[in-house]
Backbone as XML, in Angstrom:
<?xml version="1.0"?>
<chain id="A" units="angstrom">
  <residue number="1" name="UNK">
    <atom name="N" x="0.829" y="-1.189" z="0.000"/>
    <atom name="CA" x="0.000" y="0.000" z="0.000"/>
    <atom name="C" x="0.873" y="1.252" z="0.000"/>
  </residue>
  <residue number="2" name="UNK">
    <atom name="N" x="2.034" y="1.374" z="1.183"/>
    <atom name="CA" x="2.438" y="2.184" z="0.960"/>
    <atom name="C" x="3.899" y="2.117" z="0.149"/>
  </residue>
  <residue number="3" name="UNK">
    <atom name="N" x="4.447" y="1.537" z="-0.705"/>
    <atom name="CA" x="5.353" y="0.769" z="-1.872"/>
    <atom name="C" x="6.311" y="2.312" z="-1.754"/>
  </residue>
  <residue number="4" name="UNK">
    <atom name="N" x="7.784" y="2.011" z="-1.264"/>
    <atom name="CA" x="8.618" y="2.764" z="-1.362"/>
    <atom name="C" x="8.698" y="4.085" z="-1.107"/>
  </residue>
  <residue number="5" name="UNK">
    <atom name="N" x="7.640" y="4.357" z="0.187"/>
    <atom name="CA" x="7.745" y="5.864" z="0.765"/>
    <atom name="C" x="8.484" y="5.588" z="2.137"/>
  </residue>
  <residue number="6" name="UNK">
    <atom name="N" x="9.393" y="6.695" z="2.361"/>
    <atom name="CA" x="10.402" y="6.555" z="3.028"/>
    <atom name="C" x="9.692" y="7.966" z="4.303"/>
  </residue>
  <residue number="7" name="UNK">
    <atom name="N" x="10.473" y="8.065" z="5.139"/>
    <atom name="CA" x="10.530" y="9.325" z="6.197"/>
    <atom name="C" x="9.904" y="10.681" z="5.391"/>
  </residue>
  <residue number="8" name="UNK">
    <atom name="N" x="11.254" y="10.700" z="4.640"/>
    <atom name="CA" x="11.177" y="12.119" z="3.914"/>
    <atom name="C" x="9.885" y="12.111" z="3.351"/>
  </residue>
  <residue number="9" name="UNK">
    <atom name="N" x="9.112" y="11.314" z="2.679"/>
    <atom name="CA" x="8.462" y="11.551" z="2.589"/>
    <atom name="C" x="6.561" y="12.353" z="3.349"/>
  </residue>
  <residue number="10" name="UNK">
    <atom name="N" x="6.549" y="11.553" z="4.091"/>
    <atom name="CA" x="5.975" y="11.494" z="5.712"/>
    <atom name="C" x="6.295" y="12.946" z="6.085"/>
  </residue>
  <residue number="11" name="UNK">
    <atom name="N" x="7.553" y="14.018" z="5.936"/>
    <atom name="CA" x="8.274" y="15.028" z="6.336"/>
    <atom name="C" x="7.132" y="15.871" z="5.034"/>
  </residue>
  <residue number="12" name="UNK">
    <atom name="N" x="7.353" y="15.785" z="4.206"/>
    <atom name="CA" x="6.922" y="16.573" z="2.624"/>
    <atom name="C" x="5.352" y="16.540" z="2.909"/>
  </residue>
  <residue number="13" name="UNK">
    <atom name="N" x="4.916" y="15.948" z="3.347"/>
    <atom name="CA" x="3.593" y="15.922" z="3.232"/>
    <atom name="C" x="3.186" y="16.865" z="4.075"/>
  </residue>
  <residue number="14" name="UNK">
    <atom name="N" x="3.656" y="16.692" z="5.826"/>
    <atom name="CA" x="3.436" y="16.940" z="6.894"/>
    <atom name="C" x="3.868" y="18.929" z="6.715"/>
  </residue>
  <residue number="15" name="UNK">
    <atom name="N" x="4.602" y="18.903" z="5.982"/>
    <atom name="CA" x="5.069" y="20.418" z="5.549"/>
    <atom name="C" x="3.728" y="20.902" z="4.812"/>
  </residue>
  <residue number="16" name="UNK">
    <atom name="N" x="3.892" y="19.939" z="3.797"/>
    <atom name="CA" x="2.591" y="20.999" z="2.548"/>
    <atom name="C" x="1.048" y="21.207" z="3.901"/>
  </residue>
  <residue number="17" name="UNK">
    <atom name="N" x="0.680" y="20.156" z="4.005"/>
    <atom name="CA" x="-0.305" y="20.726" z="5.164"/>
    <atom name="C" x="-0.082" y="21.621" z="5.887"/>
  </residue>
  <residue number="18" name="UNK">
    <atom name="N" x="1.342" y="22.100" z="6.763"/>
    <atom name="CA" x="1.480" y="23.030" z="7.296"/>
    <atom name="C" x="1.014" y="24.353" z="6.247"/>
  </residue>
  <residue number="19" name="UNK">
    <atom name="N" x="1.768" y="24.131" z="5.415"/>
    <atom name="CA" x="1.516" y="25.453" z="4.532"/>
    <atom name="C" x="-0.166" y="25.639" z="4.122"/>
  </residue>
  <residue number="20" name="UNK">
    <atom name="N" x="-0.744" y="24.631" z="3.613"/>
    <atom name="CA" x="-1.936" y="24.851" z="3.514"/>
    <atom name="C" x="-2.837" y="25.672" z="4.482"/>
  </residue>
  <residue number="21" name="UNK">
    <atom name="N" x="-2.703" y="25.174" z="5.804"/>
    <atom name="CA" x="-3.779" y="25.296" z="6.774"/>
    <atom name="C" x="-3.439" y="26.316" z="7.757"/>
  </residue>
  <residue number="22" name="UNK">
    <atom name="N" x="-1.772" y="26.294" z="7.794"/>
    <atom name="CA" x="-0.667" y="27.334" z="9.030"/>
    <atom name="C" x="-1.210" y="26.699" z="10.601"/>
  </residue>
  <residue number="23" name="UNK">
    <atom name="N" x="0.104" y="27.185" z="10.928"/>
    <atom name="CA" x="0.214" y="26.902" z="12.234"/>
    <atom name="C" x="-0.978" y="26.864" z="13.741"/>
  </residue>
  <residue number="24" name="UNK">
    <atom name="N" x="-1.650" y="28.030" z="13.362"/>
    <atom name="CA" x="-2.753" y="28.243" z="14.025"/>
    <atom name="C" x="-3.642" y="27.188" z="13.921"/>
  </residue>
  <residue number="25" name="UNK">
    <atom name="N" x="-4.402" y="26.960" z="12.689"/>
    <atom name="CA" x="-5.401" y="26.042" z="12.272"/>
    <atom name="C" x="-5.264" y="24.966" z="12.458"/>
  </residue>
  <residue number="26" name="UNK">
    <atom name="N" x="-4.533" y="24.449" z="12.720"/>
    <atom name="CA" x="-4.219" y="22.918" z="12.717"/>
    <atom name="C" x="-4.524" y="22.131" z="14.463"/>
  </residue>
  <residue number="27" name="UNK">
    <atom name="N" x="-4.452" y="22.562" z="15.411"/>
    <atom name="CA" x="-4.999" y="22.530" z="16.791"/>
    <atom name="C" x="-6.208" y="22.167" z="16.731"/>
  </residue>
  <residue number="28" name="UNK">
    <atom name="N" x="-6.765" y="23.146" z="15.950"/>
    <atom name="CA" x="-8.086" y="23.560" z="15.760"/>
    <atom name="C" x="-9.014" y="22.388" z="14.623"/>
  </residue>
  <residue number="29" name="UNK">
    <atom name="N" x="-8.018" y="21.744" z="13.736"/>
    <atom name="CA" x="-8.364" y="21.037" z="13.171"/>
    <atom name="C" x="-8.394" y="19.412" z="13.603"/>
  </residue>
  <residue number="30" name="UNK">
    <atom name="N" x="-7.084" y="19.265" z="14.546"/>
    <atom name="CA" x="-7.273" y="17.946" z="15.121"/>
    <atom name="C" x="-8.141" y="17.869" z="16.083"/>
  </residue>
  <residue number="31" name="UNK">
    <atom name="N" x="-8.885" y="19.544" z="16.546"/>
    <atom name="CA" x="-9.803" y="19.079" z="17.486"/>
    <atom name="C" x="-11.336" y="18.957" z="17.197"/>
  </residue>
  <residue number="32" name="UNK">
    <atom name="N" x="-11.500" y="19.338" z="16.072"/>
    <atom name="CA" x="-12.329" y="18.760" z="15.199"/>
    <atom name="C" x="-12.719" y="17.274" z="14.613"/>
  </residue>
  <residue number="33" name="UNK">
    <atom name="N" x="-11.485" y="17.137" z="13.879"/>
    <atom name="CA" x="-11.278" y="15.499" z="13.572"/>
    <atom name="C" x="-11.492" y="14.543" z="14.814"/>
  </residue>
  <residue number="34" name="UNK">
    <atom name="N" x="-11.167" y="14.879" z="16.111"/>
    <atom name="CA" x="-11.448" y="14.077" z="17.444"/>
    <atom name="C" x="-12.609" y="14.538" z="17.801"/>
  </residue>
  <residue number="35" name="UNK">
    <atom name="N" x="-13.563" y="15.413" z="17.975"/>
    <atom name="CA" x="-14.631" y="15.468" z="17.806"/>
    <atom name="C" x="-16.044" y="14.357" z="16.985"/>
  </residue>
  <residue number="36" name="UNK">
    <atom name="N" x="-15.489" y="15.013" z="15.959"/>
    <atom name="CA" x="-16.441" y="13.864" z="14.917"/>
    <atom name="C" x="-15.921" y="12.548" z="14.623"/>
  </residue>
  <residue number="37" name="UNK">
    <atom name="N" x="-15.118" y="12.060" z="15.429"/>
    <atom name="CA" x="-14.282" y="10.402" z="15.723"/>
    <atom name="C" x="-15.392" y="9.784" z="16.468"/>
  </residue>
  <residue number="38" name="UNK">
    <atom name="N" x="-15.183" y="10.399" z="17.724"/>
    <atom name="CA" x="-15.902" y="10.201" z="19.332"/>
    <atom name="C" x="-17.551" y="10.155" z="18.806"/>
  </residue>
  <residue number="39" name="UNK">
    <atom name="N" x="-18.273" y="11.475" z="18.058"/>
    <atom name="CA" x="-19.470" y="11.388" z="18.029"/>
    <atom name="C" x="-19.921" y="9.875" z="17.097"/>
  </residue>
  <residue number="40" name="UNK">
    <atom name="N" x="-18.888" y="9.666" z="15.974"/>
    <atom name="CA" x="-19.243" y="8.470" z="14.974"/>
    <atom name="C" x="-19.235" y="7.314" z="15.647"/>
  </residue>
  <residue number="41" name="UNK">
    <atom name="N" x="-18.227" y="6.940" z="16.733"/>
    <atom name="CA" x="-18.202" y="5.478" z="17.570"/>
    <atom name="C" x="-19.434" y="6.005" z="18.515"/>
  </residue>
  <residue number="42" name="UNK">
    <atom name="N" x="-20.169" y="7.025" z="19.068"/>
    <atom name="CA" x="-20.991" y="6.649" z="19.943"/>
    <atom name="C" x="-22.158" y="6.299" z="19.368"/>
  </residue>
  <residue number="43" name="UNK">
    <atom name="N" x="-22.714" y="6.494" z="17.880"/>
    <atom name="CA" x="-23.765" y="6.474" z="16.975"/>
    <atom name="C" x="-23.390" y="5.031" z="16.717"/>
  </residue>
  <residue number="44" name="UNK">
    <atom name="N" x="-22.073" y="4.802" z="16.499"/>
    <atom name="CA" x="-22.233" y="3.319" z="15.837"/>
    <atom name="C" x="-22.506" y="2.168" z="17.254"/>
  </residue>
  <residue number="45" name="UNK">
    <atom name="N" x="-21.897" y="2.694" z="18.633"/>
    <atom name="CA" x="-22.324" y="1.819" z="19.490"/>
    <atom name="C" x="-23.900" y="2.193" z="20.051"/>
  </residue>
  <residue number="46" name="UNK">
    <atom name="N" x="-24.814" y="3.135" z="19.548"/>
    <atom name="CA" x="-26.543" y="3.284" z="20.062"/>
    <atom name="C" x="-26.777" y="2.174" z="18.966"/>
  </residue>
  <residue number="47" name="UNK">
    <atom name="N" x="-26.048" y="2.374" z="17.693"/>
    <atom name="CA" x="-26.879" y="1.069" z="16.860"/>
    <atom name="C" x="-26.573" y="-0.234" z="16.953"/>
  </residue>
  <residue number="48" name="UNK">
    <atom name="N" x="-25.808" y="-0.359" z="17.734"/>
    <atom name="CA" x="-25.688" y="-1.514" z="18.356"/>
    <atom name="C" x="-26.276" y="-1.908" z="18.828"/>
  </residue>
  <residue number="49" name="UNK">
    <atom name="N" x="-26.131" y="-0.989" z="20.200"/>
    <atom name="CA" x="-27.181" y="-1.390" z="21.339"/>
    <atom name="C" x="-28.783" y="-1.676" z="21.288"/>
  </residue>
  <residue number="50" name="UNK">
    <atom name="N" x="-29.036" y="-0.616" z="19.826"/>
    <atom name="CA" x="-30.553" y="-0.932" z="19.581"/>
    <atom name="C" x="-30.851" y="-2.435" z="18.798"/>
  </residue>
  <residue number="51" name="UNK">
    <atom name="N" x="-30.029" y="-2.555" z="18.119"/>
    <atom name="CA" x="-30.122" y="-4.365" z="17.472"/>
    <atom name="C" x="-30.264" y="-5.265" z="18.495"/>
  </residue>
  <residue number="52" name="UNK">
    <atom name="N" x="-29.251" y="-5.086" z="19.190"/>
    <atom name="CA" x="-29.413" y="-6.084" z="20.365"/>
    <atom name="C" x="-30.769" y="-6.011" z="21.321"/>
  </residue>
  <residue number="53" name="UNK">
    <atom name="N" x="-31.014" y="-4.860" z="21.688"/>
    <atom name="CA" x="-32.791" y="-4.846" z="22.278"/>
    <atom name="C" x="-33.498" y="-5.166" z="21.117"/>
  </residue>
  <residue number="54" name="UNK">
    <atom name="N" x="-33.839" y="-4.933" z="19.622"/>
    <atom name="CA" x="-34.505" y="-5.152" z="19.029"/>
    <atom name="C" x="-34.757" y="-6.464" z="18.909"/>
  </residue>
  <residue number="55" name="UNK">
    <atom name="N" x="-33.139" y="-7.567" z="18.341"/>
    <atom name="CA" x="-33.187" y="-8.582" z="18.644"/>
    <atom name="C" x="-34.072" y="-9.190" z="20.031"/>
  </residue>
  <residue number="56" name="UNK">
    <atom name="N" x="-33.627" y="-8.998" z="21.333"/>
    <atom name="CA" x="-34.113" y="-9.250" z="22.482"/>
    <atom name="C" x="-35.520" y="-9.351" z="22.784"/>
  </residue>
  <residue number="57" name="UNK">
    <atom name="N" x="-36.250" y="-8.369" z="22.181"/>
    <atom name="CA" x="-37.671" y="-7.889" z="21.931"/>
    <atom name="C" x="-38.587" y="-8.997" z="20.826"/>
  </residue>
  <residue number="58" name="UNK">
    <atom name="N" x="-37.567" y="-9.489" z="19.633"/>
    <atom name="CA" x="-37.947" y="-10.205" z="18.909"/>
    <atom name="C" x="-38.115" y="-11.407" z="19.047"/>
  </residue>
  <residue number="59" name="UNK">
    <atom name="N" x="-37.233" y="-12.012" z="19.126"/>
    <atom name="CA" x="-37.361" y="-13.354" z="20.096"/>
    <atom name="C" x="-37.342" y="-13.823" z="21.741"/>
  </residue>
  <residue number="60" name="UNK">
    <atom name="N" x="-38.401" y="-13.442" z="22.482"/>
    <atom name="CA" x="-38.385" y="-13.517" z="23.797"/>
    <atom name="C" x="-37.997" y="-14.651" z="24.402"/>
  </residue>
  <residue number="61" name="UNK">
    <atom name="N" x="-37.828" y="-14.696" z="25.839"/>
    <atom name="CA" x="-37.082" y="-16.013" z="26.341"/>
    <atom name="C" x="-38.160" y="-16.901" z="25.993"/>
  </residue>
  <residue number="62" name="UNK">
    <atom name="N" x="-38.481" y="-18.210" z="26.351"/>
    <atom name="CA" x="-39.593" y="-18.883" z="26.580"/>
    <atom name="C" x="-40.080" y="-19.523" z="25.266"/>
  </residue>
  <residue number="63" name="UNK">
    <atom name="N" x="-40.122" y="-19.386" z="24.248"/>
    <atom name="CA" x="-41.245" y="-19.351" z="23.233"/>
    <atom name="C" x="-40.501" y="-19.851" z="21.993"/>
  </residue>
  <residue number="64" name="UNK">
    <atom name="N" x="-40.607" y="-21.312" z="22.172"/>
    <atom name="CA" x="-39.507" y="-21.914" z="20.936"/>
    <atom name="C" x="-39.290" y="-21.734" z="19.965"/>
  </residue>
  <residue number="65" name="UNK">
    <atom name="N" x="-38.651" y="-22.245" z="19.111"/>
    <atom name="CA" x="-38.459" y="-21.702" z="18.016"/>
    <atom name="C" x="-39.052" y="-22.919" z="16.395"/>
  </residue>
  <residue number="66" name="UNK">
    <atom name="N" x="-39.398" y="-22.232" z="16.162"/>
    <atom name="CA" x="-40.122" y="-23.169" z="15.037"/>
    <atom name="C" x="-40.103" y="-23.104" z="13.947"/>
  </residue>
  <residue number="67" name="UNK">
    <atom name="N" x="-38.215" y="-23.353" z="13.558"/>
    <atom name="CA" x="-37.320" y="-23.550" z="12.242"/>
    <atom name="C" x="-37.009" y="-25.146" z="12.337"/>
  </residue>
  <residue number="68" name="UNK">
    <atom name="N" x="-37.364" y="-25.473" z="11.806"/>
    <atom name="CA" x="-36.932" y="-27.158" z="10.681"/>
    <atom name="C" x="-36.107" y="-26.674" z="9.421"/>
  </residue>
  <residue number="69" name="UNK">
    <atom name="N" x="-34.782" y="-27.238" z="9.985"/>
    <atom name="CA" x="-33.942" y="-27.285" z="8.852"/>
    <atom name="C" x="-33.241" y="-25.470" z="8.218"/>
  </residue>
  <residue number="70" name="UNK">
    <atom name="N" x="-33.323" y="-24.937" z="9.022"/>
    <atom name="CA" x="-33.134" y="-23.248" z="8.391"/>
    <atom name="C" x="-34.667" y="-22.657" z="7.811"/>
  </residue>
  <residue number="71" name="UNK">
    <atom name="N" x="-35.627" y="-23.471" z="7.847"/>
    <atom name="CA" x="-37.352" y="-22.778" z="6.999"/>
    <atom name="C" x="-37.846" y="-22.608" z="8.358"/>
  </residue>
  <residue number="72" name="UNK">
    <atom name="N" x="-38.653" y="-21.706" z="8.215"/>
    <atom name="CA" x="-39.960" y="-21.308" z="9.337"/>
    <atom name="C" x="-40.595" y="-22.127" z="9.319"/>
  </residue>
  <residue number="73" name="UNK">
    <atom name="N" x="-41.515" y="-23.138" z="10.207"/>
    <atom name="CA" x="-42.261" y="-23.931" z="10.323"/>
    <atom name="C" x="-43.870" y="-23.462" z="10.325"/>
  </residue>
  <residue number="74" name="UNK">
    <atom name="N" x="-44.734" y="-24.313" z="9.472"/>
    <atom name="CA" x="-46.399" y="-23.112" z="9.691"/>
    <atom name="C" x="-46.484" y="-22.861" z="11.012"/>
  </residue>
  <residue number="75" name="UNK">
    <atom name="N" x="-46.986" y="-22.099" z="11.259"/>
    <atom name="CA" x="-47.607" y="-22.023" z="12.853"/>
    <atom name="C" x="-48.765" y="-22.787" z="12.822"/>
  </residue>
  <residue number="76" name="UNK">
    <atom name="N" x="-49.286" y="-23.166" z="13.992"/>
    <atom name="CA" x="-50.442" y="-23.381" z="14.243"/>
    <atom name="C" x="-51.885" y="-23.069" z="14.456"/>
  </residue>
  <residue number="77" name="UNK">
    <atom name="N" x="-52.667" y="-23.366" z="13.392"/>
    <atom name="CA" x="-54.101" y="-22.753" z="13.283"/>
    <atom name="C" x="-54.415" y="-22.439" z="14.793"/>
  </residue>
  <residue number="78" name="UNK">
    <atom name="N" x="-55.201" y="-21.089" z="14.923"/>
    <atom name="CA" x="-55.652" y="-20.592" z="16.041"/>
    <atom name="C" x="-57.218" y="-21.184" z="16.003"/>
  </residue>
  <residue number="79" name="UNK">
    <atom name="N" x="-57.526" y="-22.163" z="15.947"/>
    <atom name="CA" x="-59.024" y="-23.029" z="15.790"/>
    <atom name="C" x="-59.690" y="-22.917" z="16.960"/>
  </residue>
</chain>
């Protein structure tokens, strides 16, 4: 991926950004980038957490399960 980049290079880059953004901005920018890090892992762990209650909600304890073979099995006429 990174095929024959050395230090200097890593150095050249880390410069042109300086120049782009200057000295000031850049504080200001990693505290941004850590900002919207933190907010993206806490969104991705609520959707977590909601699968897992959803799951939980979906199949309750108690109440078997009535797959033959990987297929849903009919249910039983309410007669």
């Amino acid at each position: 991926m990174l095929h024959g980049l050395t230090g200097w290079h890593l150095l050249i880059v880390l410069a042109v950004i300086l120049l782009l953004f200057g000295a000031a901005k850049l504080p200001a920018l990693a505290q941004s980038v850590g900002k919207s890090a933190r907010v993206f892992r806490g969104e991705i762990k609520a959707m977590k957490e909601e699968d897992a209650a959803s799951d939980a909600q979906a199949s309750p304890a108690g109440v078997a399960d009535t797959r033959i073979d990987g297929f849903a099995a009919d249910p039983p006429s309410a007669r």
